[in-house]
C-alpha positions, 0 to 999 in steps of 0.5 A: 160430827160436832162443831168444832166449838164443841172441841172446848167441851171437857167432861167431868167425872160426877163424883171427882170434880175439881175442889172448886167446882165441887165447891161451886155446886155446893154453894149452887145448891144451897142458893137455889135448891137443886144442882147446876147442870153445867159450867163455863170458865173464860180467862183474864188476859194480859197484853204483853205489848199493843196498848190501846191499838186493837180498837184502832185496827192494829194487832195485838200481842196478849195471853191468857192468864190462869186467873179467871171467871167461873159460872155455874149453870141450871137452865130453868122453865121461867123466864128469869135470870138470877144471878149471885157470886161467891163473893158478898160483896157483889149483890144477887141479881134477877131479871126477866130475859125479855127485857134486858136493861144495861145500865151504862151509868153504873157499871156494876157487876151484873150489867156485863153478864147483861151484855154477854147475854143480851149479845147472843140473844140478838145475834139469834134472834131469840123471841122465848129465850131460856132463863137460867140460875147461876152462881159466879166465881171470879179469880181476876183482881177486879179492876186491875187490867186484867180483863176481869170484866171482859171475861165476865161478858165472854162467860155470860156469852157462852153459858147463854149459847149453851143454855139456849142449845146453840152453837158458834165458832170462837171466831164468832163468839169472840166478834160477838162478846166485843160488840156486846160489850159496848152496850155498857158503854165502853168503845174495845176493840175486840183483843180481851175478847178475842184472847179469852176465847182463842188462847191456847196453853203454851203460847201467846197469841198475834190477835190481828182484825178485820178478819180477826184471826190468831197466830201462835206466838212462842216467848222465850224460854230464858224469861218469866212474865210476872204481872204486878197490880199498882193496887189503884182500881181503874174501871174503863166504863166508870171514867171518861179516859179511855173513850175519850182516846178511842174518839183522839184517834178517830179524830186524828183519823178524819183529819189525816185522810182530809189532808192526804184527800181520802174519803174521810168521812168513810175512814174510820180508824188510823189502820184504815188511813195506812192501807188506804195510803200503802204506806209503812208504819214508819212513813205514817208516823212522818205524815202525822209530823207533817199533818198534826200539831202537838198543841191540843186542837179543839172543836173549833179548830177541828170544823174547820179543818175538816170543813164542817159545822160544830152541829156537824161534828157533834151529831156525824163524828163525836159519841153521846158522851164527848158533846161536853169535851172541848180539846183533843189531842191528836198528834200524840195519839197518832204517835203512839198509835203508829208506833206501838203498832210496829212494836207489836210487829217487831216483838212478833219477829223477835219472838220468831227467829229467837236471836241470841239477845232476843230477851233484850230486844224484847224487853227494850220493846216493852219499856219502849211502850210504856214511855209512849203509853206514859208520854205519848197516850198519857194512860199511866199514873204515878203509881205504875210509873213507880211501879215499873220502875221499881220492877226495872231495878230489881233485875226486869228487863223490860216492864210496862203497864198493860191494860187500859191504864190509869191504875190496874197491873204492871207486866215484866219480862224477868230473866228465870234464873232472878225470878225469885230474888225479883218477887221478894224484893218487888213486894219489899219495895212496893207492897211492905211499904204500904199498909193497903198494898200489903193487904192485897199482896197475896193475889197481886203479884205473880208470875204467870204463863199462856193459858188455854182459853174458854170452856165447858164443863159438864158432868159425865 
């Protein structure tokens, strides 16, 4: 009986692959002279509601997406691996798999198939690890929010389990791809990954943690999910933003644990403070009125509270790369941490018993979330907020940004009876009226539904 990984496997006819993968071997052979001897797809993903939560502990609400990263493979007997995409914008790339080098200050493409690769060879301990040839095709806008570059580490991750003839549940494999792709430099949380791994077709997923485990969510039948890129790129290791929120809320962490006289320095993540106080979200989010102050606190005011020296807080709590920040804002974080947590759960509990007005509810969820994504977490940009508000006037009933923020992809729930109406006026709106707008429209708005998570491809 195989794994039930293995499950994910889907033999292809030889002589009738798919037009792409047709193409893909084609362009394979010409690079590097004979054929692949299997491919591995893995999705993007769009967060439906659970912004910057996963990475505190809180469940998310993503799907799949049909865009995604495609990796034609040919294990080979040196101990090399060469890397080259369909798109010459990204330059070829080779290196010895005994001596992996990620480069966490040029996040360039390579360096995530690194950290797939890397990730599966330390979880076996791989001393003679196979090198391989392989040819990318990436569908994801990158940059966009989309998780373009989280697929690429969960593909890098499976086309070396398959090279090196191993085997992990999706479970493991995802836990693995989160881990991993830290070495990069960005602090995830684990949904991206997750989500690649455990969608299905049909359905959204609650992604929960510790133990990550996923539930079938059904959205409503009356609506369509439409994602639309603001065109402004946001790369989450090329900036300080996002790691700089992960290190506010563990922060916001250690000083409400400190206040209601929890073991601080062994909690973590604002989840952690929650269950170990079995409190409701709600009462969480009245203990951050009483504990935080909405003025920033710096590094100063944080010793103290905490009763330890700057030395201290630079080695014990603050990353390599938040020596040099010198204010956090905590309180709001908090806030928005708690709150979007319990969208996340009531978005869930509509999606569940279907009321009659369950399109509204749900769509007042997600305009709910982006005032606090806006406001609270300060991760949009003038940009989405147009965006968002341009969707909301052509006839969306809810909309928000998704992904990290700071540019990247807007997604709107819209009625399907307005559907088209929407995408034409949308694109009038926001696309027509900017001539670089206009040149990516083609591939930057859309509607899109559940897609199946990632797979092998072998020929029969």
């Amino acid at each position: 009986k195989l794994p039930a990984f293995y499950a994910n496997i889907v033999l292809l006819n030889v002589s009738n692959l798919p037009f792409r993968l047709q193409k893909l071997k084609e362009m394979f052979i010409s690079k590097f002279g004979s054929g692949p001897k299997f491919y591995v797809r893995a999705p993007g993903r769009v967060n439906l509601i659970g912004e910057h939560i996963d990475y505190c502990g809180y469940a998310v609400l993503p799907m799949a997406i049909e865009q995604d990263i495609v990796i034609a493979v040919e294990p080979v007997k040196t101990q090399v691996v060469q890397l080259a995409n369909t798109n010459s914008l990204y330059l070829d790339f080779s290196t010895s798999v005994n001596n992996i080098q990620i480069n966490k200050s040029k996040p360039q493409w390579h360096n995530y198939f690194l950290c797939g690769l890397k990730g599966i060879q330390e979880h076996f301990g791989l001393n003679n690890p196979t090198g391989m040839n392989c040819l990318l095709d990436g569908t994801i806008p990158p940059s966009s929010g989309l998780s373009s570059s989280s697929a690429l580490v969960c593909c890098a991750g499976l086309v070396t389990l398959r090279a090196n003839g191993k085997t992990l549940s999706k479970v493991e494999l995802a836990e693995i791809c989160t881990k991993s792709e830290r070495y990069i430099g960005t602090e995830g949380g684990g949904m991206d990954q997750s989500i690649s791994f455990l969608a299905e077709e049909g359905t959204a997923k609650l992604i929960e943690f510790s133990p990550l485990r996923a539930t079938d969510v059904r959205l409503p039948s009356g609506a369509a999910f439409v994602i639309a890129n603001s065109c402004v790129e946001m790369n989450k290791a090329a900036t300080s933003h996002y790691n700089i929120r992960v290190m506010e809320c563990r922060l916001a962490t250690k000083l409400l644990s400190k206040s209601k006289g929890l073991d601080w320095k062994k909690t973590l993540r604002l989840y952690d403070v929650q269950t170990k106080l079995g409190v409701s979200l709600e009462e969480m989010l009245t203990i951050v009125e009483e504990v935080l102050h909405p003025e920033p606190y710096s590094t100063e005011e944080i010793c103290k509270c905490l009763g330890i020296s700057l030395e201290e807080l630079r080695s014990q709590i603050l990353s390599q790369n938040m020596q040099d920040v010198s204010t956090f804002k905590l309180y709001q974080r908090a806030k928005h941490v708690y709150s979007e947590a319990a969208r996340v759960l009531e978005f869930r509990k509509i999606c569940s018993e279907a009321p009659a007005n369950a399109i509204q509810l749900l769509g007042e969820l997600m305009n709910q979330s982006h005032i606090s994504c806006r406001e609270m977490y300060e991760c949009s940009c003038p940009e989405l907020d147009r965006l968002v508000d341009i969707c909301l006037q052509f006839g969306a009933i809810g909309s928000r940004l998704t992904g990290a923020g700071w540019g990247g992809c807007t997604v709107s729930m819209v009625p399907t009876d307005k559907l088209n109406t929407f995408l034409k006026n949308v694109k009038k709106a926001y696309y027509e009226s900017d001539v670089q707008r206009l040149a990516l429209e083609n591939n930057s708005l859309f509607a899109t539904k559940p897609g199946r998570g990632a797979l092998v491809f072998v020929e029969a």
